[in-house]
C-alpha positions as CSV (number, residue, x, y, z in Angstrom):
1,X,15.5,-2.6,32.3
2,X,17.5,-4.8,35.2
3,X,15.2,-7.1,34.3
4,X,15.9,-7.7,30.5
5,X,19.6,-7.5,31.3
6,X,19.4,-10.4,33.7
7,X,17.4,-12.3,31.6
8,X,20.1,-11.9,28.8
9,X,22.6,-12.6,31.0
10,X,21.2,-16.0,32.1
11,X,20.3,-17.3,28.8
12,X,23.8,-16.4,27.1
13,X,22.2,-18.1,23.7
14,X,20.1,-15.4,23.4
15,X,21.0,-12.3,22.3
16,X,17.7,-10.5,22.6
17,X,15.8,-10.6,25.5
18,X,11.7,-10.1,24.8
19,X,10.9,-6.7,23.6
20,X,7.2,-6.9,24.2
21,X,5.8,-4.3,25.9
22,X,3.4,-4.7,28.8
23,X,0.8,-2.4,29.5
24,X,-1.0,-1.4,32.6
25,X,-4.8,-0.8,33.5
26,X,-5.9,2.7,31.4
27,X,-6.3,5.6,34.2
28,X,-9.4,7.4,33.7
29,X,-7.6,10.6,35.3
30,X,-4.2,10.4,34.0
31,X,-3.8,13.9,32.0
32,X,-2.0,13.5,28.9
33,X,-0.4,17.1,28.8
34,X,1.5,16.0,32.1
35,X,2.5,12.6,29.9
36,X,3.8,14.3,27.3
37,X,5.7,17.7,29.3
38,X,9.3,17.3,29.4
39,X,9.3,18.3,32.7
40,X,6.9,15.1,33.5
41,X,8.5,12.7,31.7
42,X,11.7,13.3,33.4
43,X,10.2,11.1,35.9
44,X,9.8,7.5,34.4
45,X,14.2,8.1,33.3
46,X,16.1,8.7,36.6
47,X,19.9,9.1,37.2
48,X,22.4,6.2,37.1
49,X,23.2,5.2,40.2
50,X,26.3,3.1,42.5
51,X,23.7,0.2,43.0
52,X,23.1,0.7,39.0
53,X,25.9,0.3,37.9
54,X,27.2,-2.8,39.6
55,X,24.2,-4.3,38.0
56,X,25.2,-3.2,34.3
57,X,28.7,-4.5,35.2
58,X,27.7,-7.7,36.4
59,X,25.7,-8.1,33.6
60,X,28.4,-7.1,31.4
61,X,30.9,-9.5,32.9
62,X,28.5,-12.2,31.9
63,X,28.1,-11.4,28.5
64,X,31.8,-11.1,27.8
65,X,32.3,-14.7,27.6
66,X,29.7,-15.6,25.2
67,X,30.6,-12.5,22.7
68,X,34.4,-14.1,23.1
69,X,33.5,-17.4,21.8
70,X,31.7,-15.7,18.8
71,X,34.9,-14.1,18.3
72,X,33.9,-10.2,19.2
73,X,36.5,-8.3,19.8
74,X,35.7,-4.8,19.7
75,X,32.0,-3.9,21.0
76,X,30.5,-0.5,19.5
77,X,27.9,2.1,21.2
78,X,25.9,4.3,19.1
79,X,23.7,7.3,19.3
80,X,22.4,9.8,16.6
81,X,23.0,13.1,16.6
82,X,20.3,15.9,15.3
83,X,21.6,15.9,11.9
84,X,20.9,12.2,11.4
85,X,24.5,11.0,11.6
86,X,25.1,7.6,13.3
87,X,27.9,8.3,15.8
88,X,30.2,5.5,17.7
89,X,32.7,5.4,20.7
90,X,33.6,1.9,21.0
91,X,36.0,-0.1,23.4
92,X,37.8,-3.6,23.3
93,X,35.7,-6.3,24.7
94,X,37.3,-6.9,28.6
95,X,36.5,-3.4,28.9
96,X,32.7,-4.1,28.0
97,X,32.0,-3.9,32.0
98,X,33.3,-0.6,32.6
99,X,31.5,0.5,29.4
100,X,28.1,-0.8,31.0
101,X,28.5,0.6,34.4
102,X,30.4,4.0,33.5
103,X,30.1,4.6,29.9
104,X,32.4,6.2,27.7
105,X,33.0,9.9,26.8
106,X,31.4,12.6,24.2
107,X,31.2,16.1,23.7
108,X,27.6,18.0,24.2
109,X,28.7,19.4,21.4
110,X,27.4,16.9,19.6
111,X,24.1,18.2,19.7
112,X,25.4,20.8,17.2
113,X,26.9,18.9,14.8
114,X,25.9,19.1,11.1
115,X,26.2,16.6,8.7
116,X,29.3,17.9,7.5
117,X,30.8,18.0,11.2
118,X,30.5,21.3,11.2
119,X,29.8,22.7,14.9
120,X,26.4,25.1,14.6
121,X,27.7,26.1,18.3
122,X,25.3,28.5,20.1
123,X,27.1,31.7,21.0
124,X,28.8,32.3,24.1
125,X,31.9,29.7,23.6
126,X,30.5,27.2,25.5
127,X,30.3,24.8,22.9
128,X,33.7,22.7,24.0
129,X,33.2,22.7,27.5
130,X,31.5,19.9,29.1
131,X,31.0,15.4,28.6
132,X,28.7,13.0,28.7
133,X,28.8,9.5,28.9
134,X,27.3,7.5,26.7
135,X,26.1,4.3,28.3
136,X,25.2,1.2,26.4
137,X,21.9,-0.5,26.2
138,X,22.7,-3.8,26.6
139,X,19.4,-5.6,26.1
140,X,20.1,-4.7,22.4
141,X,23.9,-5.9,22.8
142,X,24.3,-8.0,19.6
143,X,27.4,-9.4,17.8
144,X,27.7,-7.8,14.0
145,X,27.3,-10.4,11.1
146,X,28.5,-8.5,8.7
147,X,31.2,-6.7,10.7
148,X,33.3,-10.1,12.4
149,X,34.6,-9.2,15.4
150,X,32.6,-6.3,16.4
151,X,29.3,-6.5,17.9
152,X,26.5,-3.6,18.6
153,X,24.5,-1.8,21.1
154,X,22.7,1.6,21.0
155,X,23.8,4.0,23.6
156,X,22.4,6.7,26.2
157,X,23.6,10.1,27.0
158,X,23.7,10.8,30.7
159,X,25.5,13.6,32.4
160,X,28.5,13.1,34.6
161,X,26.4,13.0,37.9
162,X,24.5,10.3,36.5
163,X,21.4,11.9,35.2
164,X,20.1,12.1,31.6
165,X,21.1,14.3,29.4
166,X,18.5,16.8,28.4
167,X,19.1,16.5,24.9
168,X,19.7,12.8,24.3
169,X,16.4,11.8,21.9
170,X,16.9,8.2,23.3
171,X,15.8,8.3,26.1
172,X,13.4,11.0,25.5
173,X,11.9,8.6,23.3
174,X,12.2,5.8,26.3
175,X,10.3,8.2,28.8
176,X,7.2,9.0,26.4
177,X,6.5,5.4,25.7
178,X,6.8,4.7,29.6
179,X,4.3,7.7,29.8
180,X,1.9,6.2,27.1
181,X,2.0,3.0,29.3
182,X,1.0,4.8,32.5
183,X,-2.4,4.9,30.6
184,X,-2.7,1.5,29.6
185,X,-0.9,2.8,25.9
186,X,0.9,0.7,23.8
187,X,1.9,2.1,20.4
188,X,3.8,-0.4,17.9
189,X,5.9,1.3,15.0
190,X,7.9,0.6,12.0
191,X,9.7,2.6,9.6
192,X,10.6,1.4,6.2
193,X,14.1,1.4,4.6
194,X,14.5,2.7,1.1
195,X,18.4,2.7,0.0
196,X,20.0,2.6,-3.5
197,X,23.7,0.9,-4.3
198,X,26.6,2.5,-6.0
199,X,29.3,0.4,-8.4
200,X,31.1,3.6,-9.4
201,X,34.5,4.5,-7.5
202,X,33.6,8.3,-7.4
203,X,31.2,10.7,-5.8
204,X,28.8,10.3,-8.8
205,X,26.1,7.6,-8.6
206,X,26.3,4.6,-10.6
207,X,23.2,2.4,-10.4
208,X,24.5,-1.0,-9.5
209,X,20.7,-2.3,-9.0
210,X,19.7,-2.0,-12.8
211,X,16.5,-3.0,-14.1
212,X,12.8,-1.5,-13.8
213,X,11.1,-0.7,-10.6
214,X,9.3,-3.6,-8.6
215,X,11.1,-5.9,-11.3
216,X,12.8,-9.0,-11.1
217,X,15.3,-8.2,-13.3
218,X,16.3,-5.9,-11.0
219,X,16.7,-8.4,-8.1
220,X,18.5,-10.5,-10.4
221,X,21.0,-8.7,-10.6
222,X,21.7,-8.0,-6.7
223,X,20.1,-11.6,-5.6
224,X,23.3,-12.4,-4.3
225,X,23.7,-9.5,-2.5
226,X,20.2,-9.3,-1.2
227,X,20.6,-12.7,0.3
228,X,23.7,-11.4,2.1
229,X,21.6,-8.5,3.7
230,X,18.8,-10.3,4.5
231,X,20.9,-13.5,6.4
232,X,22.9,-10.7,8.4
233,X,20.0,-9.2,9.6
234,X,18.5,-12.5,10.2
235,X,21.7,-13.2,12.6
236,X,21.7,-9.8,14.3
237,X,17.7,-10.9,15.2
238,X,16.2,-8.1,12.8
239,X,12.9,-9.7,11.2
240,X,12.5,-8.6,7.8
241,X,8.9,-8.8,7.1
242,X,9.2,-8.0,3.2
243,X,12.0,-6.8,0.6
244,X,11.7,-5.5,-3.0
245,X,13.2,-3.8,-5.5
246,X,11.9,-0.1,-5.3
247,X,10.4,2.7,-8.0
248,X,13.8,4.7,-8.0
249,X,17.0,4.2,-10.3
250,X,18.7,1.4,-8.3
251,X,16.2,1.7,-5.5
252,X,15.9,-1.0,-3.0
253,X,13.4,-1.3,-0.2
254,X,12.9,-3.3,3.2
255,X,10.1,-3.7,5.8
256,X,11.2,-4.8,9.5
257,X,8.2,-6.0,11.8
258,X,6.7,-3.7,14.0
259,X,8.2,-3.5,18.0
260,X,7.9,-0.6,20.5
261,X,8.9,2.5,19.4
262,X,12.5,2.8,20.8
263,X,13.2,-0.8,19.6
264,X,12.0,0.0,16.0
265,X,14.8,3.3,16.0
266,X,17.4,0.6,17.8
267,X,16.8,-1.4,14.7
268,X,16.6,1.1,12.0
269,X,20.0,2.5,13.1
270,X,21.4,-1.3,13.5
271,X,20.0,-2.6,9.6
272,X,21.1,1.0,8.1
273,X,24.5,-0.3,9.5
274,X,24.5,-3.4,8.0
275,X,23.6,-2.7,4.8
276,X,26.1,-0.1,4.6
277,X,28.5,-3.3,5.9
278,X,27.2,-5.6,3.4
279,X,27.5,-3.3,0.6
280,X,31.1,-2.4,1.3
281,X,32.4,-6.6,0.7
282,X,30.5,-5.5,-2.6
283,X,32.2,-2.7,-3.3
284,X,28.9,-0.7,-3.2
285,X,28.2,2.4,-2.0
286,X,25.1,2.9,-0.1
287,X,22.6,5.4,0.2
288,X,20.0,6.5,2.3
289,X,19.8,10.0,1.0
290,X,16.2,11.9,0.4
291,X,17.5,12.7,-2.9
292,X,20.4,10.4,-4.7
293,X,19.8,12.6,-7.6
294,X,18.3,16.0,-8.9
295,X,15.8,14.4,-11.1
296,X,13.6,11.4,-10.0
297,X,12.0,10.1,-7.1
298,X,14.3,9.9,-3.8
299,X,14.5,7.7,-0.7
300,X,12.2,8.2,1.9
301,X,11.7,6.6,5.7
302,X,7.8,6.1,5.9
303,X,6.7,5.0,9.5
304,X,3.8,2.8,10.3
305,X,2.1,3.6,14.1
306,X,-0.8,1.5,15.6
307,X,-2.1,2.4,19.5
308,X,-3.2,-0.3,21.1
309,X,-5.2,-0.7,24.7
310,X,-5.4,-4.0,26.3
311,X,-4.5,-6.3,23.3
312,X,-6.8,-4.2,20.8
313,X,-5.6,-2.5,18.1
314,X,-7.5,1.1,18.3
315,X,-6.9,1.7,14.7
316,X,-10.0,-0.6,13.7
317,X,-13.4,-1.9,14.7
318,X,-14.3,2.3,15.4
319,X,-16.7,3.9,15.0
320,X,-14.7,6.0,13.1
321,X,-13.4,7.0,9.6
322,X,-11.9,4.0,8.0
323,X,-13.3,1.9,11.4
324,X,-10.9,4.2,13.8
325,X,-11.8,4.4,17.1
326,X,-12.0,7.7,19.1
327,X,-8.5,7.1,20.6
328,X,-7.1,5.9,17.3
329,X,-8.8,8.9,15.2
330,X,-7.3,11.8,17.7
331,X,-3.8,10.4,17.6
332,X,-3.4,10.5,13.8
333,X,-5.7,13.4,14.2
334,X,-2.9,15.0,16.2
335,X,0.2,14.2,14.0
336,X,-1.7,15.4,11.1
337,X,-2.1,18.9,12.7
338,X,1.3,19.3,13.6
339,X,3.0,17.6,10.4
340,X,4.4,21.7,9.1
341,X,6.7,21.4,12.3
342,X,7.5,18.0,12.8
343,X,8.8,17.6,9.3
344,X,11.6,19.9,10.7
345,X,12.4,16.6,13.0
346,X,11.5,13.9,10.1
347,X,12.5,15.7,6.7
348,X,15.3,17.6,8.5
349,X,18.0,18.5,4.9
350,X,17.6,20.5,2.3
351,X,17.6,17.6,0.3
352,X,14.3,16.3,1.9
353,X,12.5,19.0,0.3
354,X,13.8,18.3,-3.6
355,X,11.9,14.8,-2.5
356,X,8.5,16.4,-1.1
357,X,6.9,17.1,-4.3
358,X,3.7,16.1,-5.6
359,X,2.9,13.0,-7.4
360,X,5.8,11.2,-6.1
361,X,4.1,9.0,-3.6
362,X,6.1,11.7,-1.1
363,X,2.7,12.2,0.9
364,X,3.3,16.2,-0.2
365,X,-0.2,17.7,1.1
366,X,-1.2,17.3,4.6
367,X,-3.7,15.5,4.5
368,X,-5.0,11.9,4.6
369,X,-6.5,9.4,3.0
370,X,-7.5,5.1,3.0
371,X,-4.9,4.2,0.8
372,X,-3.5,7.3,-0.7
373,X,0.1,7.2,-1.4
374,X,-0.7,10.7,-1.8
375,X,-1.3,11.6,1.3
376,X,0.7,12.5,4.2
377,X,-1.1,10.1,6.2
378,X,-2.1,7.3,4.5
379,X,-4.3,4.9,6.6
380,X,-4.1,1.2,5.8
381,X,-6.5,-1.5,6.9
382,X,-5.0,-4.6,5.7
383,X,-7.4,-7.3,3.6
384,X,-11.0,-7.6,5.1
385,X,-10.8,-10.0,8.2
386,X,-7.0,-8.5,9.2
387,X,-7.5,-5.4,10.4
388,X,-7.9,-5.9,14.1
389,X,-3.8,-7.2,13.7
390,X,-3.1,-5.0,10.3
391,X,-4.6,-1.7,10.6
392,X,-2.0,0.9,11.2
393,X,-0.9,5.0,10.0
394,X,1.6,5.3,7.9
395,X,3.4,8.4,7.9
396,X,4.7,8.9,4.4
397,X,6.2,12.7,4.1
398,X,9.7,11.4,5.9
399,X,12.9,10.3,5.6
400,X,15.8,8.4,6.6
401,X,18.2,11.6,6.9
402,X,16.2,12.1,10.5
403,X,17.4,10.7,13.9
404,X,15.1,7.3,14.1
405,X,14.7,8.4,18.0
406,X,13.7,12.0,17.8
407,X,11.7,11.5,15.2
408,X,9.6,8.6,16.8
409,X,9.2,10.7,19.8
410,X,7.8,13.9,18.1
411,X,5.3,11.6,16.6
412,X,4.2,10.4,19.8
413,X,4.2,14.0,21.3
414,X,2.1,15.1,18.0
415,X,-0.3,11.9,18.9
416,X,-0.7,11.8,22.3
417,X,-1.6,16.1,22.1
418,X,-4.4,15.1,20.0
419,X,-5.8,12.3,22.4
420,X,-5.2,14.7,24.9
421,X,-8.0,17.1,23.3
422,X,-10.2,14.4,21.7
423,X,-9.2,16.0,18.0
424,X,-11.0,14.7,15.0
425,X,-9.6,14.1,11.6
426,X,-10.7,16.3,8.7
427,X,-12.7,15.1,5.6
428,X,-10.2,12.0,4.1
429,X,-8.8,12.6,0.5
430,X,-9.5,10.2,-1.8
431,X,-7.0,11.4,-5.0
432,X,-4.4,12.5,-5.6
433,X,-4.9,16.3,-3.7
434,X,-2.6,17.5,-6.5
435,X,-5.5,16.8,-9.1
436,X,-7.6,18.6,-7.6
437,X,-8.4,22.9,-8.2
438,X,-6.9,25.2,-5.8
439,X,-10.6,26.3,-5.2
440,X,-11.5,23.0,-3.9
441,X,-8.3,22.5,-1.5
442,X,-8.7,25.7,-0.2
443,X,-12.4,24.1,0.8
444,X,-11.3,20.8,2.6
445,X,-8.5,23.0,3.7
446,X,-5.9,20.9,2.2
447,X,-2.4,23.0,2.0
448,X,0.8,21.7,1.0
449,X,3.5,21.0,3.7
450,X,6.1,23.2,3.9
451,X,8.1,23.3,0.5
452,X,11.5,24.0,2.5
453,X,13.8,23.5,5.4
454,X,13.0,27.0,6.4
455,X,9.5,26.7,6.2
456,X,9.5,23.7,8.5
457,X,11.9,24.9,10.7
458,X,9.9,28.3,11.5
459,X,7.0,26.5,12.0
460,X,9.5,24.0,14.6
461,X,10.2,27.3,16.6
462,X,6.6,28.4,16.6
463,X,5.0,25.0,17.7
464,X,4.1,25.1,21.9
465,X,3.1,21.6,22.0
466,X,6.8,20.0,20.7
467,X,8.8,22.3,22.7
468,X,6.8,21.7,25.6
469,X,7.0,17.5,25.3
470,X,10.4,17.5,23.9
471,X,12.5,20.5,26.1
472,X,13.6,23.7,25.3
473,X,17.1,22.8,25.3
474,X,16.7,20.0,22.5
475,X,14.2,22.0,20.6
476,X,16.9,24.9,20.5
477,X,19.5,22.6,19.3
478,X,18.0,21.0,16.5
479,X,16.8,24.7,15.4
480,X,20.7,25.6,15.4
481,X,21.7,22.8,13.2
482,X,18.5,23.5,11.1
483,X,19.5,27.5,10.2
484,X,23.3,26.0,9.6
485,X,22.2,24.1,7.2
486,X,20.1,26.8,5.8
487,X,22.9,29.1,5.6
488,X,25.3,26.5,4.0
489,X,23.0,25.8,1.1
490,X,21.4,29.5,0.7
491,X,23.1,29.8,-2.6
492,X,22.9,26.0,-4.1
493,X,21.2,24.9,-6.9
494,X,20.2,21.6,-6.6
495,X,22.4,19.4,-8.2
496,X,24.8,20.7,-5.4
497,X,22.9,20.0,-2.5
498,X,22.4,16.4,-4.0
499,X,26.2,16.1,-4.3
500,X,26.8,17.1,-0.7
501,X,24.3,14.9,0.9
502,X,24.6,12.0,-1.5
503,X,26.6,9.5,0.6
504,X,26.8,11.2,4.6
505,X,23.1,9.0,5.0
């Protein structure tokens, strides 16, 4: 990490430093269920220490300069809590150093916040007792186009002595990659971004994107505002590989191009921001919401995956279904058997499950397919002659109400289980599983994924393998804000749990 910040530091042009990610030779006896323990991962993330943090604050006290001339005046540190909810401390800009080296204070309570802001506090009293400090990363450090005078950075949770916080997803994420690595591992992610835009002053929804789906009526009427997102992502260094106008009532979609995991989360949290930004000198309000309203299809928060080994993409030129390779073929093998839990982590509302219904290109089965917007998993090999670059997983049964981090690193967990035990994929699906007699999914043993929060949350509590490579204590936590939720919505109907969720994503 020094290295990156010095590098940014020297070139004060440059507001991101490379993000690729090197690998190292694969070890033939590295044993992936010590990668993926919490307990060994805890060792590629060590504690902040006195020699650390002179560097962060020399390297601060570099950047302060540039982000003066560019007219920053107040620099903002995220992190997202287990209820999906971007939260911020932020500081003026001479105290930028001080920020870098010692961070600024939050509660571990936190970690029990719902989307509402109501504390799901384990019992005991504890809940208000205790800080962190959130400590920005400042390779990410970038100056906010649609936001003058403020610029970014996404933030980690250590404890006061300087180690990491046990429940901060950030740097859980952080540690697996450096884990996947070890074994010459490089996995390259994306996640999509479905939103829709509001011109009504109210709670209610008030397509301002009208026009049919995939039409260009539809961008017609938001061209102007399109180009205004796109440019300030452009500025903030986000590439957007593709935008269109999406299926949904005023549903808009983008595609950003594939990094390392925790850069892909950093930018999904940083273009959910600006959009939100744009949209406001619009008068629009934004959504991200699983379901915007009752009826229709919602927003979701697909992720594409590829693992890669010594500049080969293991998700082609297999030997394998759809040309996988045996490394490629366990990891989606191993997602795919633990989708019931990890849709706790990556459909974690009520709402997500008003979404997750068949025939709604929600990926509602678990199950997978070569091309199947059906499916769960839908694997995608790109035109013929592309797919030793294009071939990747996409992971369609998600949604943007889930912390970006967390989520990327159950994934991970899920994957590298299955490489762990050489798992194969079932039989692939190649309809819609919704068409097809229950007589014949219960053959290809082809269930649907859990049909509610509950459902996915039990199966969260139950599941050895995500506790183990993601801790006890942060497994617990999300539980707690899971059964909050629960019990707030026990007696909704729908159209209420819409309301509530409609604009806090």
């Amino acid at each position: 990490m020094r290295t990156a910040l010095v590098q940014l530091a020297t070139e004060p042009g440059r507001w991101h430093a490379s993000r690729e990610l090197v690998t190292t030779p694969a070890t033939a006896t590295t044993q992936w269920h010590q990668i993926i323990s919490a307990r060994a991962v805890a060792l590629f993330c060590g504690a902040v220490d006195a020699t650390e943090r002179q560097a962060r604050s020399a390297q601060a006290e570099k950047l302060v300069p540039s982000l003066a001339e560019r007219g920053v005046v107040m620099v903002a540190t995220t992190f997202v809590d287990n209820s999906g909810i971007i939260r911020v401390k932020s500081v003026r800009l001479d105290r930028l150093p001080q920020l870098a080296a010692w961070g600024v204070g939050a509660s571990t309570s936190f970690d029990y916040f719902r989307f509402d802001d109501w504390l799901a506090a384990p019992p005991g009293g504890t809940a208000p007792v205790g800080d962190l400090r959130v400590l920005p990363d400042l390779r990410r450090l970038v100056p906010l186009a649609a936001q003058p005078g403020w610029a970014w950075a996404p933030g980690d949770r250590y404890r006061q002595d300087g180690e990491p916080h046990d429940r901060c997803s950030r740097l859980l994420l952080q540690r697996l990659v450096e884990g996947a690595t070890t074994d010459g591992l490089e996995i390259k992610a994306g996640i999509e971004i479905e939103w829709v835009i509001s011109a009504g002053d109210g709670e209610d929804f008030v397509s301002a994107a009208v026009g049919p789906g995939y039409g260009m009526t539809r961008l017609i009427a938001v061209s102007d505002y399109v180009r205004d997102v796109i440019d300030a992502l452009s500025a903030e260094g986000v590439v957007v590989d593709q935008f269109h106008p999406e299926y949904a009532v005023g549903q808009l979609e983008l595609s950003v191009a594939a990094e390392s995991p925790v850069d892909v989360a950093d930018t999904a949290v940083l273009a959910r921001s600006t959009i939100r930004a744009v949209g406001q000198r619009y008068n629009y309000r934004t959504s991200f919401s699983p379901k915007v309203e009752a009826e229709g299809v919602g927003n979701g928060g697909h992720v594409h995956l590829s693992v890669w080994r010594d500049g080969r993409n293991l998700m082609a030129g297999g030997d394998g279904p759809c040309g996988l390779t045996q490394v490629g073929e366990a990891f989606a093998a191993g997602i795919l058997t633990r989708l019931p839990a990890l849709l706790a982590i990556g459909a974690p509302s009520v709402a997500s499950y008003l979404r997750l219904v068949p025939s709604h290109w929600a990926g509602a089965y678990a199950c997978w397919g070569l091309e199947n917007r059906e499916a769960a998993l839908r694997m995608i090999t790109g035109p013929e002659g592309s797919s030793d670059w294009a071939a990747n997983m996409e992971v369609k049964c998600l949604d943007l109400s889930a912390n970006p981090y967390l989520l990327l690193a159950g994934l991970l967990a899920a994957g590298f289980d299955g490489v762990a035990a050489e798992a194969k994929l079932p039989e692939h699906v190649e309809v819609d599983p919704a068409a097809l007699p229950l007589e014949e999914l219960d053959r290809r043993g082809i269930r649907r994924l859990p049909t509610s929060l509950r459902e996915s949350t039990d199966a969260l509590a139950a599941d050895p393998v995500l506790r183990d490579a993601l801790g006890s204590a942060l497994i617990d936590s999300v539980i707690a804000v899971r059964e909050s939720e629960i019990t707030r919505f026990a007696e909704a109907s729908a159209e209420e749990v819409v309301r509530a969720l409609r604009w806090t994503h």
